[in-house]
mmCIF file of the N, C-alpha and C atoms, coordinates in Angstrom:
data_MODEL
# 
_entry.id   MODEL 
# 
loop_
_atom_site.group_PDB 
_atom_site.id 
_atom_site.type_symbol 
_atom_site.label_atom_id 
_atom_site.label_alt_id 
_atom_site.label_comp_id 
_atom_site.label_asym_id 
_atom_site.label_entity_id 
_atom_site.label_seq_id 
_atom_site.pdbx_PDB_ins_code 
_atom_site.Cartn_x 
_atom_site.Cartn_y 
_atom_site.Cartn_z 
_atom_site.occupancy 
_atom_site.B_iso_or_equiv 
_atom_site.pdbx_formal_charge 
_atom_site.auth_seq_id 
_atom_site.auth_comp_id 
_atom_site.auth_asym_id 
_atom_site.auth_atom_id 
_atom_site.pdbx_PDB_model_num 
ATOM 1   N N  . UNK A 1 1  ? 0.820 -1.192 0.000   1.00 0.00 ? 1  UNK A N  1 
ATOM 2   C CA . UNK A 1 1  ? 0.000 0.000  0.000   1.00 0.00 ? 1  UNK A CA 1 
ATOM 3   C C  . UNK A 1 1  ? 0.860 1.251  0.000   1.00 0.00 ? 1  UNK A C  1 
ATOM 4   N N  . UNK A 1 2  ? 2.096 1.526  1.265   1.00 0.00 ? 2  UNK A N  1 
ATOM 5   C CA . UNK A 1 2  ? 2.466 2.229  0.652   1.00 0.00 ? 2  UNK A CA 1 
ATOM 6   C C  . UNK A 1 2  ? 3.552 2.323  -0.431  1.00 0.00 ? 2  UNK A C  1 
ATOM 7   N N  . UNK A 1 3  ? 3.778 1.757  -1.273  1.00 0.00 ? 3  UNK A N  1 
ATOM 8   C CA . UNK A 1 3  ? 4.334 2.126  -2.755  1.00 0.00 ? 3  UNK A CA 1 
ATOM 9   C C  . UNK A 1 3  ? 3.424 2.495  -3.534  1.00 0.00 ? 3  UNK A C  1 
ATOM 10  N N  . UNK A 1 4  ? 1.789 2.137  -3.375  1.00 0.00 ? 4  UNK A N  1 
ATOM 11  C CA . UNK A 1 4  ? 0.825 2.503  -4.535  1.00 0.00 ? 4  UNK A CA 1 
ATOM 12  C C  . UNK A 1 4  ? 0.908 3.909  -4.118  1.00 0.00 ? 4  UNK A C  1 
ATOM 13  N N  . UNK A 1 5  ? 0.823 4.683  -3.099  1.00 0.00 ? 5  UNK A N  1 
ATOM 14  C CA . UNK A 1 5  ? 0.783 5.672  -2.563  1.00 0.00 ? 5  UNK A CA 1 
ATOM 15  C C  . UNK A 1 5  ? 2.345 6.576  -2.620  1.00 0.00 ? 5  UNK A C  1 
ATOM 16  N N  . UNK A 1 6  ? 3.183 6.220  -2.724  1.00 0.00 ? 6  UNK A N  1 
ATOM 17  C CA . UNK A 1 6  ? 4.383 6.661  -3.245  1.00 0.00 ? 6  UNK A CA 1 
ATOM 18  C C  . UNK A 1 6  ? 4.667 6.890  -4.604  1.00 0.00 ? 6  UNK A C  1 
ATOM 19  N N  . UNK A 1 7  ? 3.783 5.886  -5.491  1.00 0.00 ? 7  UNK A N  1 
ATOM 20  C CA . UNK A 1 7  ? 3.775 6.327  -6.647  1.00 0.00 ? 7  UNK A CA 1 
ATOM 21  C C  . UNK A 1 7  ? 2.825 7.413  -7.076  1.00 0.00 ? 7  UNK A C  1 
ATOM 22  N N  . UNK A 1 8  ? 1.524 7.518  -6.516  1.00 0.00 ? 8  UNK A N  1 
ATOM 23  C CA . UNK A 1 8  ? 0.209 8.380  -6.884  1.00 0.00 ? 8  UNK A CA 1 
ATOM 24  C C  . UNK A 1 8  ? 0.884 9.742  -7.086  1.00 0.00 ? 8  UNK A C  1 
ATOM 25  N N  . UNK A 1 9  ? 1.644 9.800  -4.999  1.00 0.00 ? 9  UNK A N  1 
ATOM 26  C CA . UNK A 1 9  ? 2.434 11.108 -5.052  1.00 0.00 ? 9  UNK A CA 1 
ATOM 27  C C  . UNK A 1 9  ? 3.527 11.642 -6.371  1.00 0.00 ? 9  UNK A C  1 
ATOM 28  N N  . UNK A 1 10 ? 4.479 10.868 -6.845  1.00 0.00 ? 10 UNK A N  1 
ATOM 29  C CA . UNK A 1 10 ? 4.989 11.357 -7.882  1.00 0.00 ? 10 UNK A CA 1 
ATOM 30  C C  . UNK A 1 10 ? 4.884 11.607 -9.276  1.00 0.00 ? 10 UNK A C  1 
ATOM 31  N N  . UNK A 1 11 ? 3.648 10.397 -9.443  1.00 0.00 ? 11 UNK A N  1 
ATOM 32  C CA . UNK A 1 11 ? 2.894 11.208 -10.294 1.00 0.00 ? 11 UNK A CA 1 
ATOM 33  C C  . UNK A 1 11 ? 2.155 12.566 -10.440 1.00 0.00 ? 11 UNK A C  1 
ATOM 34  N N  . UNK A 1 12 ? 2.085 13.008 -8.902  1.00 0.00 ? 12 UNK A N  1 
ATOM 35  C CA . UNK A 1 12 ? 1.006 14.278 -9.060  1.00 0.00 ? 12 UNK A CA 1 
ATOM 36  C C  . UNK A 1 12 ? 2.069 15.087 -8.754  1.00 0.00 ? 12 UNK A C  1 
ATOM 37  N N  . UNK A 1 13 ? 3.411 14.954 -8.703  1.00 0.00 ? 13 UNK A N  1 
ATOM 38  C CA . UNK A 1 13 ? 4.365 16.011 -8.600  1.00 0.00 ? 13 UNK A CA 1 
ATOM 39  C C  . UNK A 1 13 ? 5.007 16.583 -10.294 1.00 0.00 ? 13 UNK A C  1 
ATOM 40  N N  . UNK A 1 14 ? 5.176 15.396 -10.813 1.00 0.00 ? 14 UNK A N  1 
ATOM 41  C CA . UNK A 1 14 ? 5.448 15.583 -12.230 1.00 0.00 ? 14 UNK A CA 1 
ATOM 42  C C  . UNK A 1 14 ? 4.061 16.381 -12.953 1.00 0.00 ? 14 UNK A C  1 
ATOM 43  N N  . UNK A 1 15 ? 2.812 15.917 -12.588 1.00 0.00 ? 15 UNK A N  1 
ATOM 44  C CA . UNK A 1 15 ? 1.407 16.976 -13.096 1.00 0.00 ? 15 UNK A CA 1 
ATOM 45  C C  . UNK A 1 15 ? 1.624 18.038 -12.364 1.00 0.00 ? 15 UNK A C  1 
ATOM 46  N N  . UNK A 1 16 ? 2.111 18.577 -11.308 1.00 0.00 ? 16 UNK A N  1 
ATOM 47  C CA . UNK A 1 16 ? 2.070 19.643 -11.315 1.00 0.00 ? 16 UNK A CA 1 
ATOM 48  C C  . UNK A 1 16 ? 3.496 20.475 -11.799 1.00 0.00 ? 16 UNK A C  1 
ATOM 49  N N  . UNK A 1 17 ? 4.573 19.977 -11.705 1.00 0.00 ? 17 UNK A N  1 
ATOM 50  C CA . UNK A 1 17 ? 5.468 20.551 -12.645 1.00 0.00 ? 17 UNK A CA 1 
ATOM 51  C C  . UNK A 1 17 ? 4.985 20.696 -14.195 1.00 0.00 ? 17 UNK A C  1 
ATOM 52  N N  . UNK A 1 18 ? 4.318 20.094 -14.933 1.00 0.00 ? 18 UNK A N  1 
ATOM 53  C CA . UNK A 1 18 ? 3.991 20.217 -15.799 1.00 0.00 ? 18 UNK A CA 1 
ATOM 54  C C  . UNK A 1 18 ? 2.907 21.395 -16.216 1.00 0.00 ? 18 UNK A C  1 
ATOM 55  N N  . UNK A 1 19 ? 2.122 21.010 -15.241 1.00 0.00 ? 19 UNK A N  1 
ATOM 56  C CA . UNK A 1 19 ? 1.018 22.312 -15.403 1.00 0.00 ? 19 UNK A CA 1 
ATOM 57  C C  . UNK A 1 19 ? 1.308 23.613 -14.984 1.00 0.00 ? 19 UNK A C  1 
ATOM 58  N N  . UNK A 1 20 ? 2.734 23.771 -13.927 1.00 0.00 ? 20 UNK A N  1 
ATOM 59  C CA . UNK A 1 20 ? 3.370 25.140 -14.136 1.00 0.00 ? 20 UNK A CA 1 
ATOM 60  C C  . UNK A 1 20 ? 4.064 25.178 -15.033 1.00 0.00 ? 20 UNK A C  1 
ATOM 61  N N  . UNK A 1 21 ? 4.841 24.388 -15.655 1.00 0.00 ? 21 UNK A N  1 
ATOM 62  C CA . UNK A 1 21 ? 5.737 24.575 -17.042 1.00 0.00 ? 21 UNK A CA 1 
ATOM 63  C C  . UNK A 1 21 ? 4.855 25.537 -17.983 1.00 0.00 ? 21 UNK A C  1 
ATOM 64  N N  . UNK A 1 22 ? 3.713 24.811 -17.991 1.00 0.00 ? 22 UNK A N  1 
ATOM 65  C CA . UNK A 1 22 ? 2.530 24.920 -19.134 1.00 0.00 ? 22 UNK A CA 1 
ATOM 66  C C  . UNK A 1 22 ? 1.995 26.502 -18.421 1.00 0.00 ? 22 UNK A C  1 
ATOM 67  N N  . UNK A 1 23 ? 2.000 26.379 -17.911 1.00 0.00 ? 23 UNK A N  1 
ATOM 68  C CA . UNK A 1 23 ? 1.185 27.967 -17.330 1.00 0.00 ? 23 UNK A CA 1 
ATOM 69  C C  . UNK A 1 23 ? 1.983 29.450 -17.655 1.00 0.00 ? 23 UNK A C  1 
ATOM 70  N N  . UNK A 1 24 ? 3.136 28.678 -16.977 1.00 0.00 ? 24 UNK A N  1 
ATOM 71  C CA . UNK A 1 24 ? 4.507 30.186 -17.250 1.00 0.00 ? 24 UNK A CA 1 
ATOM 72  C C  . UNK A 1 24 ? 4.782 30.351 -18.480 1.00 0.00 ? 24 UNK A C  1 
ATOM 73  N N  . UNK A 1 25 ? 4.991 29.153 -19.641 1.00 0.00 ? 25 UNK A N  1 
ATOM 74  C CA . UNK A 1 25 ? 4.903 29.213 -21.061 1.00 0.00 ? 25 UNK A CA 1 
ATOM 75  C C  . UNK A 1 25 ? 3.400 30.249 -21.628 1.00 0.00 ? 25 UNK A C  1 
ATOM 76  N N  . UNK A 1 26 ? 2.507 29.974 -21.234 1.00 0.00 ? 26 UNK A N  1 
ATOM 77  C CA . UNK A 1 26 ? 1.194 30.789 -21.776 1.00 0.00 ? 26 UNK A CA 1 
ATOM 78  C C  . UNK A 1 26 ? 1.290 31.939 -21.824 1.00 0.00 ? 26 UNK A C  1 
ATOM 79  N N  . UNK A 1 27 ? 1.892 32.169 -20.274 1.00 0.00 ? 27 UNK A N  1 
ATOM 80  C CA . UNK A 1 27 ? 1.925 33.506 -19.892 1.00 0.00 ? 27 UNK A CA 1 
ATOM 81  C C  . UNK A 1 27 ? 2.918 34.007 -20.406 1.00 0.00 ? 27 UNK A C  1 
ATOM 82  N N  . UNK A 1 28 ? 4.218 33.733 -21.095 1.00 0.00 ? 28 UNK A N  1 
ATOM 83  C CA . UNK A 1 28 ? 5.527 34.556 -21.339 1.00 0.00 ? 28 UNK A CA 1 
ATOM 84  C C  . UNK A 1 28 ? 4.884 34.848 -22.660 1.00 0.00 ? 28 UNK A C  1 
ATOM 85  N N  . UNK A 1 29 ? 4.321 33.888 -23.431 1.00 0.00 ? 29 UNK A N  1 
ATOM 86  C CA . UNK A 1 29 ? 4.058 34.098 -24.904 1.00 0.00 ? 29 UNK A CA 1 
ATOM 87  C C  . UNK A 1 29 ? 3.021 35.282 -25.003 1.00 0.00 ? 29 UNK A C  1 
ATOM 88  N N  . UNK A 1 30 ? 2.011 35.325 -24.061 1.00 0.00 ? 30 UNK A N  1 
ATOM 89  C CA . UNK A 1 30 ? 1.149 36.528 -24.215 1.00 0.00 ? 30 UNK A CA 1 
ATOM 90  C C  . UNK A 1 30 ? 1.716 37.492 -23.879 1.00 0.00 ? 30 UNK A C  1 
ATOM 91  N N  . UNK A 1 31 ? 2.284 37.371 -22.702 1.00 0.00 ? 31 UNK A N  1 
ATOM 92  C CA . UNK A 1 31 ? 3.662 38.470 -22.660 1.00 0.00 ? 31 UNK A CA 1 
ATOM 93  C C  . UNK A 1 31 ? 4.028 39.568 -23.847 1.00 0.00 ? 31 UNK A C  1 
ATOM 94  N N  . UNK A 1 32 ? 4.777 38.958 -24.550 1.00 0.00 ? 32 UNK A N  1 
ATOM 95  C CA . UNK A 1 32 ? 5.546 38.698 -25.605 1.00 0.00 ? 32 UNK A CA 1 
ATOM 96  C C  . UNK A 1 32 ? 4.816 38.986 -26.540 1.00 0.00 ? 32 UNK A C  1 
ATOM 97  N N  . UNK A 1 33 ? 3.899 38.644 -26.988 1.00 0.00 ? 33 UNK A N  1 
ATOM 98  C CA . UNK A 1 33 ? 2.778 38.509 -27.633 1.00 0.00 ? 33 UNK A CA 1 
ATOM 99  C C  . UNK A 1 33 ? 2.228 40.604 -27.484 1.00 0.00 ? 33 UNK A C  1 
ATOM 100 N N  . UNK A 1 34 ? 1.481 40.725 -26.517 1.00 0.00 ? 34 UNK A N  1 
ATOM 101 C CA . UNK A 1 34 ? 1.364 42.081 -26.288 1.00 0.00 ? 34 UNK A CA 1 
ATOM 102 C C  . UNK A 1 34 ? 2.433 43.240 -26.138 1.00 0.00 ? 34 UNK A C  1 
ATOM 103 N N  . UNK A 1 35 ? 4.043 42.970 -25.441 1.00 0.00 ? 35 UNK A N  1 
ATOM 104 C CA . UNK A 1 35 ? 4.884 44.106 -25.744 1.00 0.00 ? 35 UNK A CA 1 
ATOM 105 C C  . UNK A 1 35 ? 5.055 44.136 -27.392 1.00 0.00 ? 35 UNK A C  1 
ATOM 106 N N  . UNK A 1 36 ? 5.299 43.278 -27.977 1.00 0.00 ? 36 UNK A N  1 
ATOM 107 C CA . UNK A 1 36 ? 5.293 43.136 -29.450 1.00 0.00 ? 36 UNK A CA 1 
ATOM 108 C C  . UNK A 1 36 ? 3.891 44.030 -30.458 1.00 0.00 ? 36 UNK A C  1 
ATOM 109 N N  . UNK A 1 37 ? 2.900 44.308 -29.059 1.00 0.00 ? 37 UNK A N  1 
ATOM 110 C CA . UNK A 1 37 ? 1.285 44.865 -30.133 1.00 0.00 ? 37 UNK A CA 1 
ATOM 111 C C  . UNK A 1 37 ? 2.084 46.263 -29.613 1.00 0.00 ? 37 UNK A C  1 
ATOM 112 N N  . UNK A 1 38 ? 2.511 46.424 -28.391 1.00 0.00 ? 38 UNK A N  1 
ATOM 113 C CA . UNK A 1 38 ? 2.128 48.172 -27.558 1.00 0.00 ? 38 UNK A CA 1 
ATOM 114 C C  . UNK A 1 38 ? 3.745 48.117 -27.113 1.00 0.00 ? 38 UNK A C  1 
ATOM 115 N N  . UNK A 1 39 ? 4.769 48.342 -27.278 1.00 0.00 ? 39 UNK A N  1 
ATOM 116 C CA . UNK A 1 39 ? 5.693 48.246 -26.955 1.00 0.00 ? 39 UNK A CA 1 
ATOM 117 C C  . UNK A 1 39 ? 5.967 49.471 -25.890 1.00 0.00 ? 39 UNK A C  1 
ATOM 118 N N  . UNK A 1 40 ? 5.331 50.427 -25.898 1.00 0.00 ? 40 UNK A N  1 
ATOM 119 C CA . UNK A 1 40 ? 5.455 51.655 -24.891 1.00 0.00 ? 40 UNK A CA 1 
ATOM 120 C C  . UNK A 1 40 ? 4.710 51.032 -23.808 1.00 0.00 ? 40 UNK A C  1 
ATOM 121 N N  . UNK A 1 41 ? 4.064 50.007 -23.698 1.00 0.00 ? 41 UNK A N  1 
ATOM 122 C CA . UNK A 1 41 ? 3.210 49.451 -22.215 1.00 0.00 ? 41 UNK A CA 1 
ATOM 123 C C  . UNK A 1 41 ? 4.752 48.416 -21.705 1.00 0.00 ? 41 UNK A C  1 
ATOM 124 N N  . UNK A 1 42 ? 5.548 48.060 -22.616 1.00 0.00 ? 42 UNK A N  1 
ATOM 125 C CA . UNK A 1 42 ? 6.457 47.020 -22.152 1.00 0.00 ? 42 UNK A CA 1 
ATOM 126 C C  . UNK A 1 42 ? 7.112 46.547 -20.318 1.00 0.00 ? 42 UNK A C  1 
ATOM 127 N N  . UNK A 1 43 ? 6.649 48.230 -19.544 1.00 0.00 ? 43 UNK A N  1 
ATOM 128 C CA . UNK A 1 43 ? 7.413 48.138 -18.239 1.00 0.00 ? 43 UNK A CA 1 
ATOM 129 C C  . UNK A 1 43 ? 6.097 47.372 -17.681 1.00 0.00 ? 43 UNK A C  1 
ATOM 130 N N  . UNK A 1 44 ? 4.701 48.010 -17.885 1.00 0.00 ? 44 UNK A N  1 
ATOM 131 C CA . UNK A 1 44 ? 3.779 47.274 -17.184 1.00 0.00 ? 44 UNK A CA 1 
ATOM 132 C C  . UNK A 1 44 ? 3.488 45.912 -17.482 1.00 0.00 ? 44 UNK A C  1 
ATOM 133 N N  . UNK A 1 45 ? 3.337 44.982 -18.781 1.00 0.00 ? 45 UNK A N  1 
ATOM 134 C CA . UNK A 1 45 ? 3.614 44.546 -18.929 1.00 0.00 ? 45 UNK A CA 1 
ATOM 135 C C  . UNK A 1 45 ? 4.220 43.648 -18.312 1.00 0.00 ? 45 UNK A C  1 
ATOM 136 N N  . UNK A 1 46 ? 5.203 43.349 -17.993 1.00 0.00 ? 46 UNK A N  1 
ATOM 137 C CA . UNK A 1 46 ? 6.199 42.630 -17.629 1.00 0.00 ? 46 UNK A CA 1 
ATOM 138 C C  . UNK A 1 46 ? 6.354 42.661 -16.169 1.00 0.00 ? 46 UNK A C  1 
ATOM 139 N N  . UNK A 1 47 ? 5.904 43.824 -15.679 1.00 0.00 ? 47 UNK A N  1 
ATOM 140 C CA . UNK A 1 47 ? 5.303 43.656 -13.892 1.00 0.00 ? 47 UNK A CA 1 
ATOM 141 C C  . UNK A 1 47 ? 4.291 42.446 -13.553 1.00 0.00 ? 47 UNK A C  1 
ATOM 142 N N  . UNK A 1 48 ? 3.644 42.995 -14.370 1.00 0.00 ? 48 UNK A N  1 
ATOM 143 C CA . UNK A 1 48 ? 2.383 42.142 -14.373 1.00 0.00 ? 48 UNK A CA 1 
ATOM 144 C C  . UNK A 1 48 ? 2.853 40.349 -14.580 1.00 0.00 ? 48 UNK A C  1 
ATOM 145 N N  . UNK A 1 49 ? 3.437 40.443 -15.306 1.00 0.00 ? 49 UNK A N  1 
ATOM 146 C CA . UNK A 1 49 ? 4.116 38.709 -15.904 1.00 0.00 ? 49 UNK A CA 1 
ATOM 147 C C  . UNK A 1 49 ? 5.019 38.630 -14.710 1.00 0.00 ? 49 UNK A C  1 
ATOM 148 N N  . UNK A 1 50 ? 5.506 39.099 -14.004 1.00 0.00 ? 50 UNK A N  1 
ATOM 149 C CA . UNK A 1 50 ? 6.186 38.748 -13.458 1.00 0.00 ? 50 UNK A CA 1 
ATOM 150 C C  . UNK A 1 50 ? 5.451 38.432 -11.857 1.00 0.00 ? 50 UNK A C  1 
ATOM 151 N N  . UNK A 1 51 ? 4.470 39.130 -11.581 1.00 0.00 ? 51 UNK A N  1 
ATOM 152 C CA . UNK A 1 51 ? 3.698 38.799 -10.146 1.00 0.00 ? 51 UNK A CA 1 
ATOM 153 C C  . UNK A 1 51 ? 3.214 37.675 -10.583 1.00 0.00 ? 51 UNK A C  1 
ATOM 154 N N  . UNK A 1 52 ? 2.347 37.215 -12.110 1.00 0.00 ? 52 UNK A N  1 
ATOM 155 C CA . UNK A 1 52 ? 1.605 36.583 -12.406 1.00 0.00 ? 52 UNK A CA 1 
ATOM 156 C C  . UNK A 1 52 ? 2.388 35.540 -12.042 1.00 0.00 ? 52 UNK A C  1 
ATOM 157 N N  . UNK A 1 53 ? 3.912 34.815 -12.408 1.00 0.00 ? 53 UNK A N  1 
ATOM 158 C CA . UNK A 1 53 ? 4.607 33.770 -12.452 1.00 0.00 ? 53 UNK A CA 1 
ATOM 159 C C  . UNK A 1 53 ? 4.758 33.641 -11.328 1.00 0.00 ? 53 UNK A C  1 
ATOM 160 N N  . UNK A 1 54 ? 5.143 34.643 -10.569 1.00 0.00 ? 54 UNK A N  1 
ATOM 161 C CA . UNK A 1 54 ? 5.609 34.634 -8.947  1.00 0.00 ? 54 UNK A CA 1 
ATOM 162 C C  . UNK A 1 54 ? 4.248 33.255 -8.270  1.00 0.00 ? 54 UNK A C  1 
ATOM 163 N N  . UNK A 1 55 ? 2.754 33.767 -8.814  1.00 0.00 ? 55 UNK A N  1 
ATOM 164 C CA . UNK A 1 55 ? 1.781 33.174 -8.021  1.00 0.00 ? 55 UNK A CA 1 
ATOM 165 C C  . UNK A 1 55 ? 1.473 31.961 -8.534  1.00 0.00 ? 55 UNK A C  1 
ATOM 166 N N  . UNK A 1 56 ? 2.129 31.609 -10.252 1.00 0.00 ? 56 UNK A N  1 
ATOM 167 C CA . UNK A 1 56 ? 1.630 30.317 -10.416 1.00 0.00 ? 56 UNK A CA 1 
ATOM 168 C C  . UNK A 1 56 ? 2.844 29.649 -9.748  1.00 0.00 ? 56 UNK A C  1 
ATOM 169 N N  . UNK A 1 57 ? 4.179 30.002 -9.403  1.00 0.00 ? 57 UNK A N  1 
ATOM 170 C CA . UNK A 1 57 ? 5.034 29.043 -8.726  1.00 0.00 ? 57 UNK A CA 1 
ATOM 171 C C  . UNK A 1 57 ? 4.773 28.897 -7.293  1.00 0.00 ? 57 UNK A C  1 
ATOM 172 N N  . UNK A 1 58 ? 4.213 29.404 -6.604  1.00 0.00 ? 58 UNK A N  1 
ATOM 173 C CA . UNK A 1 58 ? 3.673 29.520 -5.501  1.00 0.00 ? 58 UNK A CA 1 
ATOM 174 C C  . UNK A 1 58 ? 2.577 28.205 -5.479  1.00 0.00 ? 58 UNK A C  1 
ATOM 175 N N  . UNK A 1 59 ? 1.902 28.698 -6.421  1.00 0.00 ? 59 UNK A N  1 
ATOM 176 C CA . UNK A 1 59 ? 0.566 27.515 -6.282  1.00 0.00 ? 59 UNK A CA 1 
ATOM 177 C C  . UNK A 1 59 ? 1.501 26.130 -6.700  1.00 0.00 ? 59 UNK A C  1 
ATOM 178 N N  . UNK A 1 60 ? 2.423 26.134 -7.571  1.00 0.00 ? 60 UNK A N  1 
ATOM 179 C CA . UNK A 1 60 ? 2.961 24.853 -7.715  1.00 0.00 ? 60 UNK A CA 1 
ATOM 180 C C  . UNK A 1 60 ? 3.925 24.135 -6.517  1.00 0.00 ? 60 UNK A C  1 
ATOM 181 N N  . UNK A 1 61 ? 4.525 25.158 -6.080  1.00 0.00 ? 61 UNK A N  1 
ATOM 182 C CA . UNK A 1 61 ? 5.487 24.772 -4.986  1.00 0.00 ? 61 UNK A CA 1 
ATOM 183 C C  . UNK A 1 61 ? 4.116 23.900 -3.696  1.00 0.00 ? 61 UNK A C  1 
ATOM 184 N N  . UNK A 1 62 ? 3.157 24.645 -3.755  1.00 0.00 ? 62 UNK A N  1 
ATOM 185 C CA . UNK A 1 62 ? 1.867 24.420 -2.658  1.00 0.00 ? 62 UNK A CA 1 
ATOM 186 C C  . UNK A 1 62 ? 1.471 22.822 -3.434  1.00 0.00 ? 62 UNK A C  1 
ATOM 187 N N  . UNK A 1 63 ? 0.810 22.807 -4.607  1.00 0.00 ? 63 UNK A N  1 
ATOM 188 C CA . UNK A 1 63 ? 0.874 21.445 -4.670  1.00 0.00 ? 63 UNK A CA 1 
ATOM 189 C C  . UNK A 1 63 ? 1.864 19.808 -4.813  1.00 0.00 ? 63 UNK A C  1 
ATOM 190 N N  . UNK A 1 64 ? 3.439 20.798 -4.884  1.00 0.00 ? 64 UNK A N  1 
ATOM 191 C CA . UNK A 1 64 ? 4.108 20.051 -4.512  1.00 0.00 ? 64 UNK A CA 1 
ATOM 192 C C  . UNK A 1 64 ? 4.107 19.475 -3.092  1.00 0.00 ? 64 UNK A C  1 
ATOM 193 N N  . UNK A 1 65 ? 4.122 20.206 -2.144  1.00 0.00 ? 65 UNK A N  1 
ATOM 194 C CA . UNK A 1 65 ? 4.123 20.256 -0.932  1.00 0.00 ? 65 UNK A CA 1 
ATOM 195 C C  . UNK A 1 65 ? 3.183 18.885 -0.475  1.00 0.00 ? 65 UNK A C  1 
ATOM 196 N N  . UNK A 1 66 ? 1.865 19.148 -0.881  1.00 0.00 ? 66 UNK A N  1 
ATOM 197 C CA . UNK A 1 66 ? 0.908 18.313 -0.912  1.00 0.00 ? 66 UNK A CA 1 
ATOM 198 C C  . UNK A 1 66 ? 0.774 17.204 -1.225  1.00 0.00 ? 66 UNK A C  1 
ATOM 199 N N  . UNK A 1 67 ? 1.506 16.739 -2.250  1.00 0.00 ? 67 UNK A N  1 
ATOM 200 C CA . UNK A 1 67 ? 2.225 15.812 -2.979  1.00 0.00 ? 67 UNK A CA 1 
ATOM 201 C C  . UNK A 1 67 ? 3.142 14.799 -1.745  1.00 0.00 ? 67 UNK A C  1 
ATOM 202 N N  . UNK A 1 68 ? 3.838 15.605 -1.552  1.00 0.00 ? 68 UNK A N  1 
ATOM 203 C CA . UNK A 1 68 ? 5.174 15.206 -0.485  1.00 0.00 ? 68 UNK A CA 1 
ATOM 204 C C  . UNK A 1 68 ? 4.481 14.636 0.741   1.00 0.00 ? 68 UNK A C  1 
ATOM 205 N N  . UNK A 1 69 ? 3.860 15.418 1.166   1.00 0.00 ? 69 UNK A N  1 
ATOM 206 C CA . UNK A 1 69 ? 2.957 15.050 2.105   1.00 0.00 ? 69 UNK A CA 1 
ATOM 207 C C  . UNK A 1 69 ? 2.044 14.010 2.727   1.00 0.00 ? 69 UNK A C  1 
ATOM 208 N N  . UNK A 1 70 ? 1.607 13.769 1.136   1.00 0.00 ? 70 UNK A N  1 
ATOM 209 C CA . UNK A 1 70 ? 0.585 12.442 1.153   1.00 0.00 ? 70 UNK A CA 1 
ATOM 210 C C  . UNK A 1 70 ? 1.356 11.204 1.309   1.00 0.00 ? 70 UNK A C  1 
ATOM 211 N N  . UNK A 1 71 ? 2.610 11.606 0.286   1.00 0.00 ? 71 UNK A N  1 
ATOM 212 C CA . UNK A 1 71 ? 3.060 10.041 0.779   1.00 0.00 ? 71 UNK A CA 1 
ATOM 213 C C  . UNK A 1 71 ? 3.698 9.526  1.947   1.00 0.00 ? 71 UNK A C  1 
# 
């Protein structure tokens, strides 16, 4: 039992590395995407991308945690 449970956990550590990979990618490209439309917005912009990443690694580090935890 617990190895089924040792494995569940690292599976849901790799899904959530993945789904922040996938999140911070979205977000750099829209990023990127908009200094490229308005290039005079570029400082806000990039504030903004940058709190935004701050909170999806946060939420990932949190479901790592959770992860760790269970098993």
């Amino acid at each position: 039992m617990m190895t089924l449970t040792g494995s569940i956990s690292t599976i849901g550590v790799g899904i959530v590395t993945i789904g922040a990979a996938y999140g911070i990618g979205r977000l750099a490209e829209a990023a990127m995407e908009a200094i490229a439309r308005q290039p005079e917005a570029a400082p806000k912009i990039q504030v903004s991308m940058l709190i935004a990443a701050a909170l999806i690694e946060g939420v990932a580090l949190f479901g790592a945690v959770v992860c760790f935890l269970a098993k």
